[in-house]
C-alpha positions in Angstrom: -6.2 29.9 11.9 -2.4 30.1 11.3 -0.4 27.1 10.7 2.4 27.4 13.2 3.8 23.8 12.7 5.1 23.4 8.9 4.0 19.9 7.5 6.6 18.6 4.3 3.3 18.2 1.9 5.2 17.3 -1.3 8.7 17.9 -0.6 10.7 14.8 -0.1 14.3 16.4 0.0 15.4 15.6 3.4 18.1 19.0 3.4 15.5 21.2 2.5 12.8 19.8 5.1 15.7 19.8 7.9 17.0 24.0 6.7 13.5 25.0 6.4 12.0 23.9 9.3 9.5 21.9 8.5 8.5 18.5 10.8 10.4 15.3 10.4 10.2 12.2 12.2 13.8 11.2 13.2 14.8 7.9 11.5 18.5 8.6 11.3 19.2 5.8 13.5 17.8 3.1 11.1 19.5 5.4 8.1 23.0 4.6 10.0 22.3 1.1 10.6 21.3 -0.2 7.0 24.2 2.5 6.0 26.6 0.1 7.6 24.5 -3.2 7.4 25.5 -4.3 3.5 27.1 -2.7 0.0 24.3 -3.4 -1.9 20.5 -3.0 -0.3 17.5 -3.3 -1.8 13.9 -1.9 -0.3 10.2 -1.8 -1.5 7.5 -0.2 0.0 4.1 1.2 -1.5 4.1 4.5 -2.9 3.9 8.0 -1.3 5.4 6.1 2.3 8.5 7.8 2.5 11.2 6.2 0.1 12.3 9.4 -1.5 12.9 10.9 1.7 15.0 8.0 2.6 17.0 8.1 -0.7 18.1 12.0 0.0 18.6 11.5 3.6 21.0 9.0 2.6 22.3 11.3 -0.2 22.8 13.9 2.9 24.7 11.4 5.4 27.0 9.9 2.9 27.3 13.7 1.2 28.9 14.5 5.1 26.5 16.5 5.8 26.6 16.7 9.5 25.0 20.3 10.3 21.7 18.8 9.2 21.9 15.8 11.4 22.7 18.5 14.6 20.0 16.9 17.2 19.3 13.5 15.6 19.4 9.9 17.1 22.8 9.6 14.1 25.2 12.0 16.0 25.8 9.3 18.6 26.5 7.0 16.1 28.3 8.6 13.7 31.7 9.6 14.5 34.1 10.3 10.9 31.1 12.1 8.6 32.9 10.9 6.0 32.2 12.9 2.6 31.5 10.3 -0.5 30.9 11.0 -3.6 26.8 10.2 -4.3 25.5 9.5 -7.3 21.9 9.7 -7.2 19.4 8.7 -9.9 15.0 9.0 -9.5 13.8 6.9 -12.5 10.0 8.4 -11.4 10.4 10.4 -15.1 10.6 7.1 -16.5 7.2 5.9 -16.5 4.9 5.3 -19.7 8.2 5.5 -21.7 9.3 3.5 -25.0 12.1 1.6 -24.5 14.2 4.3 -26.5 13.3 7.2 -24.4 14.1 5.3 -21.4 17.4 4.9 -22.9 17.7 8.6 -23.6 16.0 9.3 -20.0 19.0 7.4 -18.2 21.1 9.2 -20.1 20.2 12.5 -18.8 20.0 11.7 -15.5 23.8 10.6 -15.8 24.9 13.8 -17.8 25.3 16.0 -14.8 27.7 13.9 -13.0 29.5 13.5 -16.4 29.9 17.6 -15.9 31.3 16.8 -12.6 33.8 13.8 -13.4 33.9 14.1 -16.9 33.4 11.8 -20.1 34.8 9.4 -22.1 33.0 9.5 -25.6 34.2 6.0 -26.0 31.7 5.2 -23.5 28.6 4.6 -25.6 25.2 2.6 -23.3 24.3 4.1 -20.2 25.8 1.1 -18.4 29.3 2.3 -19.7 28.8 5.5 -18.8 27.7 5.1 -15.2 31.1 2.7 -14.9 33.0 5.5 -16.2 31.6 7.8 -13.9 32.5 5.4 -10.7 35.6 5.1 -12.0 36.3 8.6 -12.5 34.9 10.2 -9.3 36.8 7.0 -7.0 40.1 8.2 -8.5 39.2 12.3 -8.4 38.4 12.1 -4.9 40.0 8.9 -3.4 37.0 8.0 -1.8 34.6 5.2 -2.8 31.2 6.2 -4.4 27.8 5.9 -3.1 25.0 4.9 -6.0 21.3 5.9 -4.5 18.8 4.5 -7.4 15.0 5.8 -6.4 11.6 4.2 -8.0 13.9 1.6 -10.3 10.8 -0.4 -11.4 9.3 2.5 -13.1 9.6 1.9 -16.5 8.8 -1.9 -15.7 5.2 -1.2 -14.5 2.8 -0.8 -17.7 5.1 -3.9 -19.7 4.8 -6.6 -16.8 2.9 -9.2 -19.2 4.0 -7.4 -22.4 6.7 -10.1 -23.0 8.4 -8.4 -26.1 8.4 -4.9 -24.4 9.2 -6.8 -21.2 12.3 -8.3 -22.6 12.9 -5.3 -24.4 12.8 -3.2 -21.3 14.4 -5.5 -18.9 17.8 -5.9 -21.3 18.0 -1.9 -21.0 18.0 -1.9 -17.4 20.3 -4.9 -17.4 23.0 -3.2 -19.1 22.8 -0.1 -16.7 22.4 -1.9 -13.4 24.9 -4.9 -13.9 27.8 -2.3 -14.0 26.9 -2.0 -10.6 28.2 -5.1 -9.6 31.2 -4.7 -11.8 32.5 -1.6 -10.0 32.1 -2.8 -6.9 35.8 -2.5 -5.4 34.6 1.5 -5.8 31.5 1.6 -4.4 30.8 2.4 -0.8 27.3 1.7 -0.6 24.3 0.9 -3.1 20.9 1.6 -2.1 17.8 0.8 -4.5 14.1 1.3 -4.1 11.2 1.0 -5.3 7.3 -0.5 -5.0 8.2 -3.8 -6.9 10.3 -6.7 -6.4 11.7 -8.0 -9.8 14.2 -11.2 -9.6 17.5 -10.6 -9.4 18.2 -13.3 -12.3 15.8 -10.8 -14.7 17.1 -7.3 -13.5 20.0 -7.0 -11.2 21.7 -10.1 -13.2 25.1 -9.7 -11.5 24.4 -8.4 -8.4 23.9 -11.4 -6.3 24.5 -10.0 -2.9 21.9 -7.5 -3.4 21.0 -7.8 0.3 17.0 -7.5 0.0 15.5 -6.1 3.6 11.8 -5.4 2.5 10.9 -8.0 5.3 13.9 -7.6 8.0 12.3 -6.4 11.2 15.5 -4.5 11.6 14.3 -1.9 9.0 10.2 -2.8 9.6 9.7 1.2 10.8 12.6 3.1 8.0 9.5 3.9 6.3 6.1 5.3 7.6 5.0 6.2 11.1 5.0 3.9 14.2 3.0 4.3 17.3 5.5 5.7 19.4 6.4 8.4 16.9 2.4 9.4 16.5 2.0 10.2 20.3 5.1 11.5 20.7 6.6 13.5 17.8 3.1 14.6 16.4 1.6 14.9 19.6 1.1 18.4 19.5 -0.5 17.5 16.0 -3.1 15.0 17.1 -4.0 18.2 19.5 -4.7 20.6 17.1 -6.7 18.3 14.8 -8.8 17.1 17.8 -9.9 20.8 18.5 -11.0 21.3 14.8 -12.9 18.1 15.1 -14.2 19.1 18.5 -12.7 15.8 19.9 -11.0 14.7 22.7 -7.2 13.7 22.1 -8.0 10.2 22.4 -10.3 10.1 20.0 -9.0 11.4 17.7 -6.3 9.1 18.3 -8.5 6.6 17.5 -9.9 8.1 14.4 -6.8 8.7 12.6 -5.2 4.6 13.4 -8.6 3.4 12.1 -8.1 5.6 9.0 -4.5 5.5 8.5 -2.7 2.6 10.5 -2.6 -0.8 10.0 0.5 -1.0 7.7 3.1 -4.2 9.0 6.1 -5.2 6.8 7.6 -8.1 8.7 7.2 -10.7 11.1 7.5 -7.9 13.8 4.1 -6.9 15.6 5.0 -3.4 14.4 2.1 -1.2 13.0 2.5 1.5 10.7 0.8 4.2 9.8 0.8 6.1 5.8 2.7 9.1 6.6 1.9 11.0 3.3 -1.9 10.7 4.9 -1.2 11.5 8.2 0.4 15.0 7.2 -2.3 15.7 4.8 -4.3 15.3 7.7 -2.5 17.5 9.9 -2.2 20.0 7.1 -5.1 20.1 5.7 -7.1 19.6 9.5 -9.3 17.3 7.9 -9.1 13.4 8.2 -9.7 11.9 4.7 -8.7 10.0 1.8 -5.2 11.3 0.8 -3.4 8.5 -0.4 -5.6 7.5 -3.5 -5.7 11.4 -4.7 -4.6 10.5 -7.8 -6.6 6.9 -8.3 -5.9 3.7 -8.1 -2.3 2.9 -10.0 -3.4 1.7 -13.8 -1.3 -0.7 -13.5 -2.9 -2.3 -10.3 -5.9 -2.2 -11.9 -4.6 -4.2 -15.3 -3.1 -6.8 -13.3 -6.4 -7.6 -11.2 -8.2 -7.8 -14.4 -5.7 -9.9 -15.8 -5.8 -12.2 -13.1 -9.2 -12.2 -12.3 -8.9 -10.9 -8.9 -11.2 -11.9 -6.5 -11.7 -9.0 -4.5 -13.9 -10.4 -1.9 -10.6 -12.8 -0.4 -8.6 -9.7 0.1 -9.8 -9.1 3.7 -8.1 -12.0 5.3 -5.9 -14.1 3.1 -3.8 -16.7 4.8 -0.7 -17.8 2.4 3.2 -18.6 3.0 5.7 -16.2 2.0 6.1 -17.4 -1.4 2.8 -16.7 -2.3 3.4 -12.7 -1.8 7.0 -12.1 -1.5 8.1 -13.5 -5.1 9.3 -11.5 -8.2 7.1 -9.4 -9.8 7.0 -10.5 -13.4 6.7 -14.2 -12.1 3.0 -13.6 -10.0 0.5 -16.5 -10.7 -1.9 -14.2 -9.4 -2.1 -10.6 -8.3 -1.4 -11.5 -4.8 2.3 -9.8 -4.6 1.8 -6.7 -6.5 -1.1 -6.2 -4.2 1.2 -6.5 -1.1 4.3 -5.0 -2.7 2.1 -1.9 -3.6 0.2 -2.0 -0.2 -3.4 -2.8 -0.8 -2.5 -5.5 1.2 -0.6 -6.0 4.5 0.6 -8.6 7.0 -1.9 -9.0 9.8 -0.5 -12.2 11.6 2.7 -14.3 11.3 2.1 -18.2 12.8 5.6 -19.4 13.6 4.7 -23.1 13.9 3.3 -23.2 10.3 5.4 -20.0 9.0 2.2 -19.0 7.8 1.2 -14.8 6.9 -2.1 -13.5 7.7 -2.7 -10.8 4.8 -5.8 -8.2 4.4 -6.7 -4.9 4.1 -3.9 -2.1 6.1 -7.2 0.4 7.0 -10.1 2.3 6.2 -8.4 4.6 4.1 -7.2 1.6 1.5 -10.8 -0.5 1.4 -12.4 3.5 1.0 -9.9 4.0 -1.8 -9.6 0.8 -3.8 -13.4 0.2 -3.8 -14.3 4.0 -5.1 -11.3 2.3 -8.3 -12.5 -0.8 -9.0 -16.2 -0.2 -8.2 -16.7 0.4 -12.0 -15.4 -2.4 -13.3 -16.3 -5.4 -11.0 -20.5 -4.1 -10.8 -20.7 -0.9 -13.3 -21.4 1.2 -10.6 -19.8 4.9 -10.2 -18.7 5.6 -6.6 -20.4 8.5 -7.0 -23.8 6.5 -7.7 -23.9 4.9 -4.3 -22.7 7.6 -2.6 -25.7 10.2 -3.8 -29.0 9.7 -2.9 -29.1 5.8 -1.8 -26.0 6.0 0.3 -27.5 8.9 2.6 -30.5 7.1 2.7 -28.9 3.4 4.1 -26.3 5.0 6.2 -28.4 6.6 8.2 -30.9 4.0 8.7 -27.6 1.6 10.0 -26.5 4.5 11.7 -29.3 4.6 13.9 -29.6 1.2 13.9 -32.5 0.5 12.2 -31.9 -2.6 10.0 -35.2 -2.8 8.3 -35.5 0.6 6.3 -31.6 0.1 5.9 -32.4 -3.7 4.0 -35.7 -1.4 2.4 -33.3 0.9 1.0 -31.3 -1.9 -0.3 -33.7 -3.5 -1.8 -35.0 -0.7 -3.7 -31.3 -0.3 -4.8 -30.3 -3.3 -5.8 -33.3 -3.7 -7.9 -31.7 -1.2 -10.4 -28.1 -2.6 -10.5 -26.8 -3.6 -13.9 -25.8 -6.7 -13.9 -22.5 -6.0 -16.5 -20.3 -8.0 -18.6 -17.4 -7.7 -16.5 -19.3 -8.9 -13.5 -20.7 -12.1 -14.9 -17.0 -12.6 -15.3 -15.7 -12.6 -11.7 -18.9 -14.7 -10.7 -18.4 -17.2 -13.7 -17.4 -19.7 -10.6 -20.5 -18.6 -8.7 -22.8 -17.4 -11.1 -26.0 -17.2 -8.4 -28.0 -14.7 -7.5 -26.3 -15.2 -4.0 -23.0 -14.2 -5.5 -23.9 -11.6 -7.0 -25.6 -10.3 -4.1 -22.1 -10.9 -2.4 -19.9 -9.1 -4.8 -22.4 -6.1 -4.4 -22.9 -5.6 -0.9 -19.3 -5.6 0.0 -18.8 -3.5 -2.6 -21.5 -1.0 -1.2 -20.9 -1.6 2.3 -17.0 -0.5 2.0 -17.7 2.1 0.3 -19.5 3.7 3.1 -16.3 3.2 5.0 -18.2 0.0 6.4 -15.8 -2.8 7.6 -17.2 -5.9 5.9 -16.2 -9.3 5.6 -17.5 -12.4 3.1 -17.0 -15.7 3.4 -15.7 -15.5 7.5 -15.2 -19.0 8.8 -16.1 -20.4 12.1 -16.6 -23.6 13.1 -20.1 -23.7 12.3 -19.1 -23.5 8.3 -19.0 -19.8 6.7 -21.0 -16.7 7.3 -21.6 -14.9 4.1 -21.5 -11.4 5.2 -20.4 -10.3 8.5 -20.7 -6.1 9.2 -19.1 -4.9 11.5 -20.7 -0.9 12.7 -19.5 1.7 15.8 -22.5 0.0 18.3 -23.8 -3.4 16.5 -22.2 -6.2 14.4 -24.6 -7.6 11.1 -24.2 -11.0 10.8 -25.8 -11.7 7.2 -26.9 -15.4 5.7 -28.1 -14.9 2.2 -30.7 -17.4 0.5 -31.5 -18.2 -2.8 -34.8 -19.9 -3.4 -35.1 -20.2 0.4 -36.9 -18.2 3.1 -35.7 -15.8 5.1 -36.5 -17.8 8.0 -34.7 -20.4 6.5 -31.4 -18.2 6.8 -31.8 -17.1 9.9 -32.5 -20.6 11.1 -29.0 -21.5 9.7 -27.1 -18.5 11.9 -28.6 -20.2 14.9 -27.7 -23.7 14.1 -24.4 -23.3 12.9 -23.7 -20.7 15.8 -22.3 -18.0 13.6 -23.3 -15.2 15.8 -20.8 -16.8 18.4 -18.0 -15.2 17.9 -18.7 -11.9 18.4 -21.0 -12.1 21.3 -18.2 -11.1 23.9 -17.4 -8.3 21.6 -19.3 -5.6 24.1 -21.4 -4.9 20.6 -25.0 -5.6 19.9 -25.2 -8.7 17.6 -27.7 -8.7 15.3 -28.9 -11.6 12.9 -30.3 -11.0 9.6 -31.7 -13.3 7.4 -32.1 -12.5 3.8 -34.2 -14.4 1.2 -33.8 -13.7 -2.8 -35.2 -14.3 -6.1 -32.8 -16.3 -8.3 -33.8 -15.0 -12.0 -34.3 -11.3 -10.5 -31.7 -11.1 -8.3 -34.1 -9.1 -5.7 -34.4 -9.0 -2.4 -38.1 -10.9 -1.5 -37.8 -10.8 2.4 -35.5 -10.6 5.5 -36.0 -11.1 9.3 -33.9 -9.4 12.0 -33.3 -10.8 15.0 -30.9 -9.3 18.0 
C-alpha cells in the first residue's frame, strides 16, 4: 500500500520536516510563549519525546524564519520575525567520552561559528571561546545572540557516582556553561535541554536565574502528543492503522492510549502520549514497542543496581516533590532518574498534602523495562518466557481458564533459577512468598499484563492483583499455609471489594507454596 502521509521517523530538524512535507504537530504557540517567558530556560524530558525538534524549531523562529511558520498557531503572535544570531550546540556526540575528548568534542562543535565570527587565539578553554564568539557575533550583527544547548547531561550520564570522573567532568562543563551567565547583556535567549536535572550549584554555577519549567503546566504539552492533537491532527492516521488492524476507529483509539499514553509532566491533568512511538506506529502500521529499540539506557540500569531498586513499588509510588524532582547526582535512590528519564510518570497530584502519585506511563514502558531488567533481577531471558511457556499461560488466561493458566505456572516456576542477584533484592524478604512475588510480576508484565503487588485497601494488602481485558485476578500467596487458607483471607479482609463495580469478572485465587522449594503445592479459584 503507498504511504501517502510522510511520518518524520528520525529526522528532528524542524526546517526540513516543515520544506519537505512531512507531518508535524503545531506547537509554535508554546515555542512563542517560553521564547518570551525568560533569558535563560531550562527543560528535561525522557528521550526520543521531541526535545531536538524543539531545539531547531527554536533555532528556526529566532533564525527569522518566517516562510516555515506560514499556517502555524505563531503567525498571530509573532509580529517583528526578528533575525538573531543562533548558536546551537547537540552534546548527543558526547556520550561515553573521557573528559579530554569531551574537551576536544566542545571544541568542534564551536569551530564553525568561529568560521563565521572569527577567533581570537588568545582564547584558549571552550568557555573563552564561546564568550568570544557572543561577543563577536553581538557586535557583527547588532543583534543579541540566541545559545540553543541540546542533550547537555550527555557526557554526565555513565560518571554519576564516579566521584573523581564526576568532578572531573563537571569542572569541564562548568567552565563552558558559566560564560553563559557572564555574557548575558548579549544574549537574547538561552534554552537548555536534556533528560537529567543536575543542580545548578554543580553545573550551571553562575546562572542562577536559569528559569527551570520541566514542571510548569504552561509548557506540560511542548513535548509529546496530547489528546486533542491525536484525534485531531493524526486523525486521518488513527484511520489508516484501524483498517490494517481490521478495527474500528475507536478502538484503535483505545489500543494505541493503552500502549502509548499515559505520560503527565505537571500538576495539570494533561496526558501525553510518546510521539517517537506513535509515528513508528503510523509508519510502520504496526502498534509495538518502539521506544526501547535500542534497550534499556545502561545507565538506568547501573543506577537501579546501585540503588537496589525495588521494582515491584514502581507501579504506584506516592512521594512529595522532593523525592523525584531533585538534582541528579544528589538521588538517595533511583527514584528521579526514573522520572526524569520517564519510566515513571505523575498519575495524581493531592493539593491538600502536595503529594505526587507516580507509576508506570503505559504498556509500552512496563513491556520494555521488564524485557531489560528481566535478566538481572530473576536470570530469566525475555525471550525464555516468551517461547514455549508464555503461549501456553496466555492463552489459558485468555480464555479465562485460571487453572491450566496456575498448571502452566507451576510447571514453570519449578525450573526458575533462583540467582545471586535475586537473593539480593529479596535480602529484606527472603521467603518463598517473595520470591514468588518478584517472579510473577515479572512474568505477568511481560505478557503485556497490568499487574500490581503489594495494592492496599482497607482490608491490609493484596499481594498480586491482575488486571485482564474480561476478568480481574486477585492473588493471596501462602507460605506454609493452604490454599484455602488464602483464599479465606481475600474474603475476610474484603480484598476483592474494590473492583467489584468494575463491570469485570472478579476472580479469587488462592495460592499455597512450599518454602524450601519455592513450588507451587495447590490453589483454589473462586469467582
Amino acid at each position: 500500500m503507498e504511504q501517502k502521509r510522510r511520518y518524520p521517523i528520525g529526522i528532528q530538524t524542524f526546517s526540513r520536516i516543515i520544506r519537505e512535507g512531512y507531518i508535524y504537530v503545531d506547537k509554535t504557540d508554546l515555542v512563542w510563549e517560553m521564547a518570551h517567558y525568560a533569558t535563560y530556560v531550562f527543560l528535561s524530558r525522557p528521550r526520543r519525546f521531541g526535545k531536538s525538534l524543539l531545539t531547531t524549531t527554536l533555532h528556526s523562529y529566532f533564525s527569522g524564519e518566517r516562510e516555515l511558520f506560514e499556517g502555524l498557531k505563531i503567525m498571530a503572535l509573532e509580529q517583528e520575525w526578528r533575525q538573531y544570531p543562533v548558536l546551537h550546540f547537540d552534546l548527543s556526540g558526547a556520550k561515553h567520552m573521557p573528559t579530554e575528548l569531551v574537551q576536544k568534542e566542545l571544541e568542534r562543535l564551536i569551530r564553525p561559528y568561529e568560521e563565521v565570527y572569527g577567533r581570537n587565539l588568545e582564547e584558549k578553554t571552550p568557555g573563552m571561546r564561546l564568550s568570544g564568539i557572543i561577543d563577536r557575533a553581538y557586535r557583527l550583527t547588532g543583534q543579541q545572540v540566541v545559545v540553543i544547548i541540546d542533550e547537555y547531561d550527555a557526557p554526565l550520564l555513565d560518571v554519576l557516582h564516579e566521584d573523581e570522573r564526576l568532578k572531573e567532568m563537571r569542572e569541564v562543563m562548568q567552565e563552558f556553561y558559566q560564560r553563559l551567565k557572564m555574557m548575558e547583556s548579549k544574549i537574547r535567549f538561552c534554552f537548555i535541554t536534556g533528560i537529567t536535572k543536575f543542580s545548578q550549584l554543580s553545573i550551571f554555577s553562575t546562572i542562577n536565574n536559569l528559569m527551570n519549567v520541566t514542571m510548569d503546566a504552561k509548557f506540560g504539552a511542548i513535548c509529546g502528543i496530547t489528546e486533542e492533537e491525536l484525534v485531531t491532527t493524526l486523525k486521518e492516521d488513527i484511520g489508516l492503522l484501524a483498517e490494517e488492524y481490521e478495527m474500528t476507529w475507536d478502538e484503535m483509539h483505545e489500543k494505541l492510549k493503552l500502549r502509548y499514553d499515559g505520560y503527565r509532566f505537571t500538576k495539570k491533568k494533561e496526558e501525553i502520549y510518546n510521539p517517537f512511538s506513535l509515528m513508528k506506529a503510523f509508519h510502520q502500521r504496526d502498534v509495538s514497542n518502539y521506544w526501547f529499540e535500542s534497550g534499556t539506557p545502561t545507565f538506568l540500569i547501573r543506577q537501579m543496581q546501585h540503588f537496589h531498586t525495588d521494582i515491584m513499588s514502581l507501579d504506584r509510588i506516592e512521594v512529595p516533590a522532593s523525592g523525584f524532582d531533585q538534582p541528579t547526582e544528589a538521588m538517595k535512590d533511583a527514584l528521579p532518574l526514573l522520572y526524569q528519564s520517564g519510566y515513571l510518570t505523575i498519575k495524581g497530584y493531592e493539593r491538600d498534602t502536595e503529594t505526587y502519585t507516580l507509576s508506570i506511563p503505559n504498556q509500552e514502558v512496563r513491556i520494555g523495562y521488564v524485557s531489560g531488567l528481566l535478566p538481572i533481577y530473576s536470570g530469566l531471558k525475555d525471550y525464555e518466557v516468551q517461547v514455549g511457556f508464555a503461549a501456553k499461560f496466555w492463552r489459558a488466561l485468555k480464555r479465562g481458564d485460571i487453572d491450566q493458566a496456575m498448571r502452566e505456572m507451576q510447571a514453570y516456576l519449578a525450573g526458575v533459577p533462583y540467582v545471586e542477584g535475586f537473593k539480593q533484592k529479596l535480602k529484606d524478604a527472603a521467603t518463598a512468598e517473595g520470591f514468588y512475588e518478584y517472579t510473577m510480576y515479572l512474568i505477568f508484565s511481560m505478557l503485556n499484563v497490568y499487574v500490581r503487588t503489594q495494592v492496599k485497601c482497607a482490608g491490609g494488602r493484596v499481594d498480586m492483583v491482575v488486571w485482564m481485558p474480561d476478568a480481574i485476578y486477585v492473588f493471596e500467596l501462602k507460605v506454609g499455609d493452604t490454599a484455602q487458607a488464602a483464599l479465606k483471607q481475600i474474603d475476610s479482609r474484603g480484598y476483592s471489594l474494590p473492583y467489584q463495580a468494575d463491570g469485570r469478572r472478579v476472580v479469587k485465587v488462592g495460592v499455597s507454596m512450599n518454602a524450601e522449594t519455592r513450588t507451587v503445592v495447590d490453589w483454589i479459584v473462586k469467582e
